[in-house]
C-alpha positions as YAML, in Angstrom:
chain: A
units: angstrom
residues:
- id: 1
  name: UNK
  ca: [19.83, 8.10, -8.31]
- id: 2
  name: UNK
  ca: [18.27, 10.07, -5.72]
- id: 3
  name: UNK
  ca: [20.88, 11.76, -3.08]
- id: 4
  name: UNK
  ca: [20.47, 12.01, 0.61]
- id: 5
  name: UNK
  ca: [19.80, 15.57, 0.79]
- id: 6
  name: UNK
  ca: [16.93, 15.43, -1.25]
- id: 7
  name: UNK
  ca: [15.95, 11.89, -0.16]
- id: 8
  name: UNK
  ca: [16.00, 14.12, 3.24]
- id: 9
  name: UNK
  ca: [13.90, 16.42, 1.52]
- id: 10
  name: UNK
  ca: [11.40, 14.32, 0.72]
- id: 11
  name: UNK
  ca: [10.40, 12.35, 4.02]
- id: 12
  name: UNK
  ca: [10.36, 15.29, 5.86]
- id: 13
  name: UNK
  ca: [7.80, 16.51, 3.12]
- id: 14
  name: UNK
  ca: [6.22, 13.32, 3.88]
- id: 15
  name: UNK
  ca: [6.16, 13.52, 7.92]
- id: 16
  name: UNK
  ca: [4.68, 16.74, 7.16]
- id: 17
  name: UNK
  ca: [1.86, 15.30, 5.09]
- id: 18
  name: UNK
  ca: [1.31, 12.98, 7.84]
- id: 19
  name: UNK
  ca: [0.95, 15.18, 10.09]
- id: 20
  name: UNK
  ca: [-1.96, 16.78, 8.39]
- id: 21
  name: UNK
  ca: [-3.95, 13.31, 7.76]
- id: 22
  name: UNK
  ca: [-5.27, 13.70, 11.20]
- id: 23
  name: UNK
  ca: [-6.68, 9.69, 11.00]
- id: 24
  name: UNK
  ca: [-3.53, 8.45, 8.82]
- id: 25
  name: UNK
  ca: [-1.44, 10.06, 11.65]
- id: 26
  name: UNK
  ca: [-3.01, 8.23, 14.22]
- id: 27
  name: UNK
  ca: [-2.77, 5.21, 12.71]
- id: 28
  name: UNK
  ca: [0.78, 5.79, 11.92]
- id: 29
  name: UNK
  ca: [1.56, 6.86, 15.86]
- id: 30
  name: UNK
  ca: [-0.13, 3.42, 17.12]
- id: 31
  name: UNK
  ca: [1.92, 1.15, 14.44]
- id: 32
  name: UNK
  ca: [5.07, 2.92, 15.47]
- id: 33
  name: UNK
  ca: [4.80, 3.75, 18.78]
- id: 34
  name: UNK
  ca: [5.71, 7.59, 17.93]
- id: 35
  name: UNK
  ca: [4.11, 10.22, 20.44]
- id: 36
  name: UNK
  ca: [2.73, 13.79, 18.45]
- id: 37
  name: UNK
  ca: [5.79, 15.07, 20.48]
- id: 38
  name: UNK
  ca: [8.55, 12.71, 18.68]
- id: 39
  name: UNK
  ca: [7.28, 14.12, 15.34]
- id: 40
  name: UNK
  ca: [8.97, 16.77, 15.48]
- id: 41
  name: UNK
  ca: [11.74, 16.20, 18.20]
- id: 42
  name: UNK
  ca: [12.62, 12.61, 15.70]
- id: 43
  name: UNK
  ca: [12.16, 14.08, 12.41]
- id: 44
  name: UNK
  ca: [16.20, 14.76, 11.83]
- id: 45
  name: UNK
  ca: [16.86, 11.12, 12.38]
- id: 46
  name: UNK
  ca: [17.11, 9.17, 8.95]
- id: 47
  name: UNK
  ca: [15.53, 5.90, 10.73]
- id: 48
  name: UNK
  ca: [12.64, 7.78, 11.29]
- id: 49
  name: UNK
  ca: [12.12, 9.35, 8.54]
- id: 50
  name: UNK
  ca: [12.86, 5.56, 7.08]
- id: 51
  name: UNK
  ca: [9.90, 4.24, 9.17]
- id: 52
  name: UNK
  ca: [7.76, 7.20, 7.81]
- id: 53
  name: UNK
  ca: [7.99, 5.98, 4.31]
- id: 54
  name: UNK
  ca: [7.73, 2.56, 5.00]
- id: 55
  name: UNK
  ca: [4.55, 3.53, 6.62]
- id: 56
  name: UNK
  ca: [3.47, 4.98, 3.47]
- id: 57
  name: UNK
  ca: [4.52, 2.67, 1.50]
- id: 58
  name: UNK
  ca: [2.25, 0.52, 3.24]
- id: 59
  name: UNK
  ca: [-0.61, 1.42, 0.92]
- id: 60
  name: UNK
  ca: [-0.79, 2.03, -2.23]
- id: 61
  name: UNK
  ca: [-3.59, 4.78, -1.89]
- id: 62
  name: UNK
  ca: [-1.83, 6.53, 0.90]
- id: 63
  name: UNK
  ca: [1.77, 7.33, -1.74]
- id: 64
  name: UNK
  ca: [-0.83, 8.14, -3.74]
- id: 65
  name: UNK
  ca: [-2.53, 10.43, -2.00]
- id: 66
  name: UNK
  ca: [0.89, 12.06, -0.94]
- id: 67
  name: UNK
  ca: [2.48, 12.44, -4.03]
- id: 68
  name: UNK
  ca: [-0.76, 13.85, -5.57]
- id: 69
  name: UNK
  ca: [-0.74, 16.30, -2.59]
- id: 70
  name: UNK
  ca: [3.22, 17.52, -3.46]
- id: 71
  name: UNK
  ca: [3.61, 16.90, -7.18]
- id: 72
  name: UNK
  ca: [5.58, 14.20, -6.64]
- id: 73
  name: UNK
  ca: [5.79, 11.03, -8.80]
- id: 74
  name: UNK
  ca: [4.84, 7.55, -7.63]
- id: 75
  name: UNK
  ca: [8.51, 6.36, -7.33]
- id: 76
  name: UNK
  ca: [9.50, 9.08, -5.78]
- id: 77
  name: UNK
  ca: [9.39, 7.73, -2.03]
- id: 78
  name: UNK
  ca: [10.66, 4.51, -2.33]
- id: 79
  name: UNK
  ca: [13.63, 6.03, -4.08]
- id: 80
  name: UNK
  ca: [13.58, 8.13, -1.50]
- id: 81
  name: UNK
  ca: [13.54, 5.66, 1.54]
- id: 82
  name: UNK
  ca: [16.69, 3.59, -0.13]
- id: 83
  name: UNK
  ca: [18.65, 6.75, -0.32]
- id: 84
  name: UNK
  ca: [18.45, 7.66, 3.47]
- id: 85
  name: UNK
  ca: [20.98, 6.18, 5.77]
- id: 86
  name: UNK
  ca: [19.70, 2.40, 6.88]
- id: 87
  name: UNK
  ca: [17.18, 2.30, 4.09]
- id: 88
  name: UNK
  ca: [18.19, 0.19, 1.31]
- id: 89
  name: UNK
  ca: [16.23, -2.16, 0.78]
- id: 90
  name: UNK
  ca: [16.99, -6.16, 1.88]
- id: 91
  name: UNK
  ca: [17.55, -8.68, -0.99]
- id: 92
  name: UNK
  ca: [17.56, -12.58, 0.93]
- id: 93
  name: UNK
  ca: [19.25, -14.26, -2.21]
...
């Protein structure tokens, strides 16, 4: 299981990613409603960093694309995103 320091760790690795995927990143500012500014002034806050890897999670080719980028494995952001604060996931049964 995947602690919250290192779940930390790894969205912030992902915001950064973002950040670089000039067209990803815009289409990650419009579904959010995130200005370039709150990237960095909202990236200590564990429900952004939650709505970062939901984003990515999204698309199959985009957690891809990031984990290819940092080595990472496939599971490694969802694990990530239910060990921040407010991110497990919701079960309705």
């Amino acid at each position: 299981m995947m602690g919250a320091d290192e779940a930390e760790a790894v969205a912030l690795r992902a915001l950064a990613w973002l950040a670089g995927e000039e067209d990803l990143l815009r289409v990650f500012l419009g579904a959010s409603g995130a200005s370039p500014a709150d990237l960095a002034a909202r990236a200590g806050e564990p429900e952004f960093l939650v709505a970062v890897l939901d984003f990515l999670l999204l698309d199959d080719a985009w957690i891809t694309a990031f984990c290819d980028a940092e080595g990472l494995s496939y599971e490694t952001p969802a694990a990530a995103r239910r060990a921040l604060p407010g991110g497990a996931e919701l079960h309705w049964t």
